[in-house]
N, C-alpha and C positions, 0 to 999 in steps of 0.2 A: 504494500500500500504506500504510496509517494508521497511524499510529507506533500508533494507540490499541488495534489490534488485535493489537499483540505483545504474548504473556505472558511478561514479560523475567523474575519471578521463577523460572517452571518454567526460562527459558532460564538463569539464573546457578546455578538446584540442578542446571545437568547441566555447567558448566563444570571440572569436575576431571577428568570421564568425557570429554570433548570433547578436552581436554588431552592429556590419555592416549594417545585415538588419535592424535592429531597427532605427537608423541612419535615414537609405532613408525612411521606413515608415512615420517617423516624419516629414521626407521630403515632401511630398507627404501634408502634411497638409487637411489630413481627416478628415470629421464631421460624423461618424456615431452615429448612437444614438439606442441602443440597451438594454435600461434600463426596460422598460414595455412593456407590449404584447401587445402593438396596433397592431389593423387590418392598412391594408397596403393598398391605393387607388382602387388600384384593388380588394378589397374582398369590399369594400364600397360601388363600382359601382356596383357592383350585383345588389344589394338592390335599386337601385336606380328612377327604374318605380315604386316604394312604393312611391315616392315623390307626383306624377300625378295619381293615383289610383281612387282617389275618383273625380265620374264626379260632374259637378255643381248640386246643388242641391242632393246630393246624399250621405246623411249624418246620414241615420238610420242605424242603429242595427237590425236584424232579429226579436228582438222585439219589434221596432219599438220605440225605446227609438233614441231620436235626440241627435245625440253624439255634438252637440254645447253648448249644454246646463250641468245647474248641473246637479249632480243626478249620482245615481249608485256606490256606493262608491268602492267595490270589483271587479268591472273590468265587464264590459258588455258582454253577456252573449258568445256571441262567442268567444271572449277573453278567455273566461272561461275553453270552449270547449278545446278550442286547447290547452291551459297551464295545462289541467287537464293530457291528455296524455299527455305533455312531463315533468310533475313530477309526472307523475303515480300516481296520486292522484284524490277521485274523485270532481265534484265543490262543494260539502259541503264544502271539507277538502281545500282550495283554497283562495288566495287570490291575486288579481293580482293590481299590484301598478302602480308608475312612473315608470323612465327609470334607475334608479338604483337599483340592488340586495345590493349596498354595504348599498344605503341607506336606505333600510330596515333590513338592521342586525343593524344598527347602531341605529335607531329607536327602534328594537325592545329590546336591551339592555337599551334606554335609560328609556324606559317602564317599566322594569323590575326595573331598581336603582330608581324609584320615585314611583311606583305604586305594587312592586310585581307580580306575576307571576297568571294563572287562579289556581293554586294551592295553593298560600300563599299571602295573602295581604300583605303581611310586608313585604315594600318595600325594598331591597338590600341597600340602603343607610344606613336606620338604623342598618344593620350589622357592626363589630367592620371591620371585615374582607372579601371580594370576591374574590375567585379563578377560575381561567380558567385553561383547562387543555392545553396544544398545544405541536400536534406534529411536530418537526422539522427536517429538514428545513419545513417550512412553509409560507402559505402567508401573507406578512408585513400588508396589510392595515387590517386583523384580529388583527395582535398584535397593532397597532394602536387606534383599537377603545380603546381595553384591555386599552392602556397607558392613554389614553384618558379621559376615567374615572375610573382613578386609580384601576384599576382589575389587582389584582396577578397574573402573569403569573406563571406558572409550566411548563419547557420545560417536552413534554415526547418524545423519542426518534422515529424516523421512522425506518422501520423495512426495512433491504431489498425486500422483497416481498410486500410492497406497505402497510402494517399495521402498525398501530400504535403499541406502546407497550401494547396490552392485558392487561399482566401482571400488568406492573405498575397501569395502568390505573384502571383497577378493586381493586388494593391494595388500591391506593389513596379514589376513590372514597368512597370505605366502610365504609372509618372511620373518610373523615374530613367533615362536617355539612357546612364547606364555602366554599367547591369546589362547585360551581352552573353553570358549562356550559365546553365545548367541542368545542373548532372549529375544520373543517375537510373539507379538497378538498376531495372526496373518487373516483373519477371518475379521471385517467392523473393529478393526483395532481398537484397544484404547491409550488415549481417548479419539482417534483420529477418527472412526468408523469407517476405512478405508479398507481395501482387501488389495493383496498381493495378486500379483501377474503369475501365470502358468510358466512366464519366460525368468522369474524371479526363482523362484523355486525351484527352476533345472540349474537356473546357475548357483543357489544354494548345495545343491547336492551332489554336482559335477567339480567344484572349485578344490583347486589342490590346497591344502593346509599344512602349514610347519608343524601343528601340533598334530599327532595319528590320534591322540584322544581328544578332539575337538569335539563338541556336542553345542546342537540345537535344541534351545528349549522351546516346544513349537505350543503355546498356551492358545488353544484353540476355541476358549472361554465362549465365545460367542458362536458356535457353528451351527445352533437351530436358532437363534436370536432374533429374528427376523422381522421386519416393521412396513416391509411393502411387497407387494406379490412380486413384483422384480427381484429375484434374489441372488445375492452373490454365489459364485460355486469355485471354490478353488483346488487346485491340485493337489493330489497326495505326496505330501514331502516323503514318506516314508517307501512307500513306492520307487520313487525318485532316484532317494538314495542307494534303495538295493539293485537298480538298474544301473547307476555309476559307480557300484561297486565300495560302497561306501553306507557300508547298510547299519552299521552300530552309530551313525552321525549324529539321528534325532529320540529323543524324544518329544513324544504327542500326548498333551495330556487335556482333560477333558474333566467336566463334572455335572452335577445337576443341582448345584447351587444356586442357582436362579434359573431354575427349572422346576425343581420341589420345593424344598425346605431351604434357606439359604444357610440355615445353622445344622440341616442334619439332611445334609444331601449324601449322594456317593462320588468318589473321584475315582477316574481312571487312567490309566497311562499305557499309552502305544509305543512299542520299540521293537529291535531287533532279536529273536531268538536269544542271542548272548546275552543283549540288553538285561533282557527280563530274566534270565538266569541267573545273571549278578543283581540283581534286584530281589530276586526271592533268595539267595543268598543273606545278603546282607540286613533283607526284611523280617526272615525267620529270627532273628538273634532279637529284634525289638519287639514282637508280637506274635505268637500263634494262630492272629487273623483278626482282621477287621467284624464291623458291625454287621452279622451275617442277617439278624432279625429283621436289619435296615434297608439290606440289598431284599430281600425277599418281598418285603414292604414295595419296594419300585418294582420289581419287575412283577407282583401280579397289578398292582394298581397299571403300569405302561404297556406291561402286556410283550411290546415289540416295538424296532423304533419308528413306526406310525402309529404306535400311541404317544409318542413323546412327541411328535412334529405335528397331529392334532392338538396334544395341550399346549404349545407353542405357540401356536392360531390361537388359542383364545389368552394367552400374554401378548400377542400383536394388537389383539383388539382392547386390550386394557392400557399398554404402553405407548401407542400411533396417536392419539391425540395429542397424548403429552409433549412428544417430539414437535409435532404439528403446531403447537402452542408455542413453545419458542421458535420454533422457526417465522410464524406469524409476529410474535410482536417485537423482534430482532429486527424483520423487513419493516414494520412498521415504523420503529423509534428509529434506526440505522442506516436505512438504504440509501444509497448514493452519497451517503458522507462521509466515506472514503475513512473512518475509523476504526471498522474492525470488519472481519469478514468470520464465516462458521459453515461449519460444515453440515449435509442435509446427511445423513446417513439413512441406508438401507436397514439396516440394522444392528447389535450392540444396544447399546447402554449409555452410551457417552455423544453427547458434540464437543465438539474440538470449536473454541474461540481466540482467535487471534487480534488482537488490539496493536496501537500503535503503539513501539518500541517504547521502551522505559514506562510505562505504563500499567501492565497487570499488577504487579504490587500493591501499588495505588488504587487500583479499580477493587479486589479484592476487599482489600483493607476497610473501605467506603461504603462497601455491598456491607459487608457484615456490621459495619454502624449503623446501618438502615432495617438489619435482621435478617439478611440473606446472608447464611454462611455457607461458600464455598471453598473445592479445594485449595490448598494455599497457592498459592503462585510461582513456579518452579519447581512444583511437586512431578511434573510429567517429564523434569528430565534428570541425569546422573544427578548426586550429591544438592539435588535440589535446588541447580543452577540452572535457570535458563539465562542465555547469554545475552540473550535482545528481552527477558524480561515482558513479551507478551503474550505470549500463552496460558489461556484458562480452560478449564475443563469443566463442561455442564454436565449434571447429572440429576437428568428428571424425573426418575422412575418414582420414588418416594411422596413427594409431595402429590396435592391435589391437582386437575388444572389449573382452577383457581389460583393456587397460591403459587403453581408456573407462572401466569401470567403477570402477579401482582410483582413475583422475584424479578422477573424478565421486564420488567419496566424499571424496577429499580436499578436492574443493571444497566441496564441504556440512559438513564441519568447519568451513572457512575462514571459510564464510559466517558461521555462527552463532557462534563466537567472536570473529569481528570486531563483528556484531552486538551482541554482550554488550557488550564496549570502547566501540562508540559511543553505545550510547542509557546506559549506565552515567553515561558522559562529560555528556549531554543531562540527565541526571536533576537 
């Protein structure tokens, strides 16, 4: 967006009237909370005859495995069935956990810094140096683990058509021996709601690496998420990789955390034969097995995955207005004022908002004096920096329309009075 394009005098003849409404906003002493994409009561309730599912006594598995009990460490076998189609993986290449995806990326790195990888026993600890690659904006609780245990972040830039930097990516990779991993939303990113090219994802899987233990984390969060009958469809990275001969690369992990239950969903993870064998390896020493009562719960309540992409359709028709509503009063307050531009996404959870440079801080900070709290500003890239400072991430799901629209005005206030402040400041 060109500084050269704002008409900052008509913007400073409308700051008394900008002011004004800011004023009664505050007035109004609003509690929205618009920071992470929680599902919203009503996508909750859906799910909710999962609760009562199982009648008394009525607590096998098809294979007659008694889900009360230990046993079964990779998820019981219908579990299996239905997570195998929704990460297109078949159940050799499969592993289906607890109720968190995050908790199993976070696991599965922690595996890697004490134990090494099915391809190198020498554990990432004893390395001088580990690097992550990350495209940003991106999702915070990835650069988190990164911080967590002290993992180098590497921003690499998001592309506008929903790809990472190739380029860089492939450059990097080639030639440093401590880049050892990738994170990647590829599906409605967050927060971009962009999806990756089929020509991205060969060069993902095709590209030569210094490290032989190099892994993609392919969080594919959003893959029935859906919010328009036009739907993205993207390539099997995993696929991919076993055709370049590079089939231990990725992991695919997946969940029904904003699909059921967001607190007691199932996650699953897609990899290669080895993959998964160093995973139940290393799985078996912390657990005898997951929430088997919980998988059984999904899979008679979903049946198969077109029960899950029917109950998806009816979180489209709960979450599409929402979307709809910011999109609406963004073009309303916004348009042609050359301060901020946002993304209309297909599907996900998230819109991507971008404002003019040195800016979201400001705008954040302003929204949530008015009652709109959003996520912080800088949270979508490494270490919490974003370097141009305007990037913000919406997250509608939770709130009413209603009080979408009421936040989405107050933002569009924000915007353009912080606007005013900084190029004023630039003048």
């Amino acid at each position: 967006m060109p500084l050269t394009d704002v008409d900052l005098d008509s913007l400073i003849a409308s700051a008394a009237q900008l002011k004004e409404q800011y004023r009664v906003f505050q007035a109004r002493g609003l509690k929205l909370d618009m920071t992470r994409g929680k599902p919203c009561a009503e996508q909750l309730d859906l799910a909710n005859p999962m609760l009562t599912i199982l009648a008394q006594s009525d607590y096998r598995d098809a294979s007659g495995v008694d889900c009360r009990n230990y046993g079964v460490l990779d998820g019981i076998s219908e579990a299996k069935a239905l997570f195998a189609e929704y990460l297109e993986v078949s159940t050799d290449e499969l592993f289906v956990g607890g109720n968190s995806s995050l908790g199993l990326m976070h696991d599965i790195i922690a595996r890697c810094i004490t134990h090494g990888t099915c391809d190198s026993d020498l554990p990432w600890s004893k390395l001088e140096t580990v690097k992550f690659l990350c495209p940003a904006p991106g999702y915070d609780r990835h650069f988190a683990i990164c911080e967590h245990f002290s993992i180098e972040m590497i921003s690499v830039a998001l592309m506008e058509n929903g790809d990472p930097d190739m380029a860089q990516i492939e450059q990097l990779v080639a030639k440093d021996p401590s880049i050892k991993g990738l994170w990647f939303v590829p599906k409605y990113g967050n927060p971009s709601g962009l999806s990756i090219s089929d020509a991205a994802v060969d060069q993902l899987a095709k590209m030569s690496c210094a490290a032989n233990d190099f892994r993609i984390f392919w969080d594919n969060a959003y893959h029935v998420h859906h919010l328009a009958e036009q739907q993205d469809h993207i390539k099997n990275l995993l696929t991919a990789c076993k055709s370049a001969g590079n089939d231990n690369r990725v992991f695919v992990i997946g969940s029904t955390s904003k699909i059921s239950f967001a607190g007691a969903g199932i996650a699953a993870l897609g990899a290669s034969s080895k993959n998964i064998h160093w995973l139940r390896q290393h799985a078996s020493i912390q657990t005898i097995g997951s929430d088997k009562i919980n998988q059984l719960r999904h899979v008679r309540f979903f049946k198969d995955f077109q029960g899950i992409e029917a109950h998806m359709r009816d979180h489209g028709r709960i979450l599409t207005p929402k979307f709809q509503t910011v999109e609406r009063v963004l073009k309303a307050q916004l348009a042609g004022k050359h301060l901020a531009q946002w993304s209309n996404p297909k599907g996900g959870y998230f819109i991507n908002l971008d404002v003019l440079d040195n800016c979201a801080t400001k705008v954040v900070a302003m929204a949530k004096n008015a009652g709109v709290v959003l996520t912080a500003a800088g949270a979508t890239f490494p270490y919490g920096n974003d370097p141009r400072d305007r990037n913000i991430r919406i997250a509608p799901s939770l709130p009413s329309v209603t009080e979408i629209e009421q936040a989405m005005e107050i933002l569009s206030v924000c915007i353009q009075l912080v606007s005013i402040e900084v190029l004023s400041d630039e003048e």
